[in-house]
N, C-alpha and C positions, 0 to 999 in steps of 0.2 A: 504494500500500500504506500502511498507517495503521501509526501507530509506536503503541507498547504504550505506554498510561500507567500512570504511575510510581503507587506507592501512595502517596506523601503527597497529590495529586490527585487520586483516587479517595477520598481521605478525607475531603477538602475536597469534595467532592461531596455525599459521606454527614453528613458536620456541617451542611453547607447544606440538605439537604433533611430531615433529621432536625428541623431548627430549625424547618423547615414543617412538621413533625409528619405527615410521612410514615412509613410502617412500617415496619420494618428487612425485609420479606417483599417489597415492594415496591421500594425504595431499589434491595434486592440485582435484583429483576427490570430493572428500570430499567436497571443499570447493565449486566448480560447482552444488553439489547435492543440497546445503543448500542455497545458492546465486544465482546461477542460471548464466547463460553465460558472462555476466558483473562483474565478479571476474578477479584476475590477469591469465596471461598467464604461461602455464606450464614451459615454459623458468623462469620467472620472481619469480615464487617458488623454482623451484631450485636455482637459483641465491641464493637465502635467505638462504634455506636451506645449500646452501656450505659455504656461510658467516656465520652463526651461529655453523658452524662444523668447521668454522676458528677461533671461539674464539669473535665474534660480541655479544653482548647483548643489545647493544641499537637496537632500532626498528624505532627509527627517525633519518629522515636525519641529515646528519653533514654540519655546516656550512662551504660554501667554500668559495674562495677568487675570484673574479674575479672585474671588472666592474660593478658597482652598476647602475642601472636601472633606467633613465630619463621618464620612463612614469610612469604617475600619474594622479587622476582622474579628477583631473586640465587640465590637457594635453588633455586629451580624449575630455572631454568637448568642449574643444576649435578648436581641428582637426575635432568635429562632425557638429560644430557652422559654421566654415567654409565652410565645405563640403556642409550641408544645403544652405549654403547663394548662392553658386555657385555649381548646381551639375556635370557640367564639369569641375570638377576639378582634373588634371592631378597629376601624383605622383611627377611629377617634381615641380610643382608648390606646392604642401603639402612641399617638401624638400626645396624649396625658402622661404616657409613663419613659417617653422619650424624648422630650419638646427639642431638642437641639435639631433634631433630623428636619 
């Protein structure tokens, strides 16, 4: 069985052959023939492909700014502990005995 590759790889693919001035219609067929229907969407190559025709060379994401992320698998843990304990338990009541989430 063949392991799913990762999107920075598939990108590195699409820079690569993009750089041979390949078509982003082709690129996306290509990478369908060899992966098979769980590759990225013909939208989502092109995207790449105009970002690497804008001057992009990195292939991983950039760090953004927002709201850092209160779930943690501490947290899981304890929202699944609970649930178990009581399985009618309503979202309103997760949000009384969780308020942070």
């Amino acid at each position: 069985m063949f392991k799913t590759i990762s999107v920075p790889a598939d990108c590195e693919v699409i820079r690569f052959l993009n750089a041979k001035k390949v078509k982003p219609a082709e690129i996306h067929g290509q990478l369908v023939e060899i992966y098979g229907e769980n590759v990225m969407t013909d939208g989502m190559v092109r995207k790449w492909v105009r970002q690497f025709i804008d001057g992009r060379t990195n292939v991983h994401d950039e760090a953004r700014s927002g709201r850092p992320s209160v779930v943690n698998d501490g947290l899981v843990a304890k929202v699944n502990d609970k649930i178990r304990e009581k399985r009618r338990f309503t979202i309103r009541m997760l949000f009384d005995e969780f308020p942070q989430i």
